[in-house]
Wavefront OBJ file of the C-alpha trace (Angstrom):
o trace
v 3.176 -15.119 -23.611
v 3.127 -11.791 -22.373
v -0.051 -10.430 -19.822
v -1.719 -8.432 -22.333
v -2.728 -11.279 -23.855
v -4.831 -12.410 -21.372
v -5.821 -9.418 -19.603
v -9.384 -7.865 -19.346
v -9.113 -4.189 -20.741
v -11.820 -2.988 -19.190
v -10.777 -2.007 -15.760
v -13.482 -0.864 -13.219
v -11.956 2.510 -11.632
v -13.250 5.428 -9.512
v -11.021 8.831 -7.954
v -9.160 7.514 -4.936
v -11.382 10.074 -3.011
v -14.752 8.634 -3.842
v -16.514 7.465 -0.740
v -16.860 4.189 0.267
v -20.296 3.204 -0.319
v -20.390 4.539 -4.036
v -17.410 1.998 -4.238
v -19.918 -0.613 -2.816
v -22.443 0.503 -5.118
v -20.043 0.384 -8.062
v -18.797 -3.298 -7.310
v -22.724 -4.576 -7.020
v -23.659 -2.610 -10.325
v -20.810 -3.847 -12.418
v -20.483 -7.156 -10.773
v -16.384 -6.775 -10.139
v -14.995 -7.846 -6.529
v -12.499 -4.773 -6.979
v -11.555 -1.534 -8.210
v -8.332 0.219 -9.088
v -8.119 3.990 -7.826
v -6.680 6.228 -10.324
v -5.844 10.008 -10.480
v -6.668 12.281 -12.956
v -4.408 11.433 -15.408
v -5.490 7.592 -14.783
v -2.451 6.567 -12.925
v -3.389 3.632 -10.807
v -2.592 4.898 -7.553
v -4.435 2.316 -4.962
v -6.590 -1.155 -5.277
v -9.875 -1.646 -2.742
v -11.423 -5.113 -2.569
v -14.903 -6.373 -1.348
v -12.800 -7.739 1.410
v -11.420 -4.881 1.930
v -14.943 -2.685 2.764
v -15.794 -5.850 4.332
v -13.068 -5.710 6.707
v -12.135 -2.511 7.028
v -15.290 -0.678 6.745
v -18.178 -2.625 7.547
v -16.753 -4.809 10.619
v -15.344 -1.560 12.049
v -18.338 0.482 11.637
v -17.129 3.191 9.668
v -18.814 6.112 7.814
v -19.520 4.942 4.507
v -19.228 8.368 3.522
v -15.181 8.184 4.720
v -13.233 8.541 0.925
v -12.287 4.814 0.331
v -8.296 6.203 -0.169
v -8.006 5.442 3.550
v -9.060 1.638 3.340
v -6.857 1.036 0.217
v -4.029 -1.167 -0.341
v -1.615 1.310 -1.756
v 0.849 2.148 -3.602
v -0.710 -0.285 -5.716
v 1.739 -3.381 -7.309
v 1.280 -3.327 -11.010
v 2.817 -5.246 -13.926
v 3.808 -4.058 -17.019
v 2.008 -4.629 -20.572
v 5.054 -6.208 -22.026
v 5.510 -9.017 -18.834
v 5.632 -12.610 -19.187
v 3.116 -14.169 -17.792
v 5.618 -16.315 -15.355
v 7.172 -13.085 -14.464
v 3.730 -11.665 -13.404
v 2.865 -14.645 -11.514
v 5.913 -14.671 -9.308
v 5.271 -11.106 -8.662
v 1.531 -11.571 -7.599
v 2.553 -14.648 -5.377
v 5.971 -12.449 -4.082
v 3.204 -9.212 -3.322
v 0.400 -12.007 -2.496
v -2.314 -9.838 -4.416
v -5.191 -11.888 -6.732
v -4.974 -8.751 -8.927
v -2.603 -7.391 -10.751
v -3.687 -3.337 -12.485
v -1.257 -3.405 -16.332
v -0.090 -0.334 -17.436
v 1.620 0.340 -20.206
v 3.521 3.922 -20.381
v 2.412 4.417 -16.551
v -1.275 4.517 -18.145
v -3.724 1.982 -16.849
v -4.563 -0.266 -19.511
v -5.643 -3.562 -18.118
v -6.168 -6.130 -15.008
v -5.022 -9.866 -15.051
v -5.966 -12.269 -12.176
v -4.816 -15.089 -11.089
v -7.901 -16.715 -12.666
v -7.034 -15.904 -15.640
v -3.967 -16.798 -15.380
v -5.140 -20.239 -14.586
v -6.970 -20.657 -17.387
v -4.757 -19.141 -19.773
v -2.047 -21.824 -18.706
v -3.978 -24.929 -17.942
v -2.040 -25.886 -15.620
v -4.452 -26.408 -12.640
v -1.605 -27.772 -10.139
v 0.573 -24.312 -10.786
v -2.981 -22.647 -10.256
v -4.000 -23.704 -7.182
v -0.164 -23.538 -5.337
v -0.257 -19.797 -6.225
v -3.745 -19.105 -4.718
v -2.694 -21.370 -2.071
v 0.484 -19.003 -1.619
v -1.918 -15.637 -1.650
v -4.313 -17.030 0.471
v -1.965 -18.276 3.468
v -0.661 -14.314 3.036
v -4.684 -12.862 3.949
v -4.406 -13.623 7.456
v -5.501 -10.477 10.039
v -1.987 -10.190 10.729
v -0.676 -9.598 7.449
v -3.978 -8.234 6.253
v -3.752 -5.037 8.819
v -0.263 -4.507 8.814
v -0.625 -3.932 4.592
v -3.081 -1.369 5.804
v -0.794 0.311 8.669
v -2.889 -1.396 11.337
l 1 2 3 4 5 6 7 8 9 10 11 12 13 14 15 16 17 18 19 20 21 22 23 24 25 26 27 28 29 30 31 32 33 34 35 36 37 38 39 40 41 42 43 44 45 46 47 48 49 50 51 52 53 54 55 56 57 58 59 60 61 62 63 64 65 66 67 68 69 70 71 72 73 74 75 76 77 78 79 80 81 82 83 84 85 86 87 88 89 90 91 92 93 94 95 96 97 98 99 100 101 102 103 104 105 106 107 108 109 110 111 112 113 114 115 116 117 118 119 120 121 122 123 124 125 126 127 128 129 130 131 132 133 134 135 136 137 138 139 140 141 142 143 144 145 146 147 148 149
């Protein structure tokens, strides 16, 4: 089975210069706990998470006018249209990332998570080892040093 089967085509996106609280406002309004950066030519070129505002902008008191390109995880890991789903599970365990942008041509054209993945598979055991594996990989340490802190 390859991801695009199973991925959600609509991907919530804003300019990687877009400030951080219209990327606040954009996550409550469409009800999404991220959103991929893109450029003009919809490249994916970063990923921001609620966690990420959460930690990065709101616990460190930062203008939520600052462009959210600065709080970003980026370059952004992405998998290909054409993956297997094993092969894009081993990569978002290997990057420890929930999300995982598809492109297809370079062009952004999807998001799988590991949710989905879940489901898609059934196979709740395999689930829950590779959140286990992405969550031991969000601790501060790791968590800054992703972000060059």
């Amino acid at each position: 089975m390859q991801i695009r089967e199973i991925m959600t085509e609509s991907v919530v996106t804003a300019p990687s210069s877009s400030p951080a609280y219209n990327i606040a406002s954009l996550m409550r309004d469409r009800n999404v706990g991220s959103v991929v950066l893109v450029d003009n030519a919809t490249h994916p070129v970063g990923m921001i998470t609620d966690r990420d505002l959460v930690i990065c902008v709101l616990a460190d008191a930062i203008d939520v006018s600052s462009p959210i390109e600065r709080f970003a995880t980026a370059p952004v890991i992405t998998g290909d249209a054409g993956m297997d789903l094993e092969e894009a599970a081993a990569l978002m365990v290997n990057h420890r990332i929930r999300r995982l942008p598809v492109v297809d041509d370079g062009q952004l054209v999807g998001i799988v998570t590991l949710d989905d993945i879940a489901v898609r598979t059934g196979d709740l055991e395999v689930a829950q080892q590779m959140t286990a594996d992405v969550a031991r990989a969000a601790l501060p340490e790791f968590y800054f040093h992703q972000r060059g802190g």
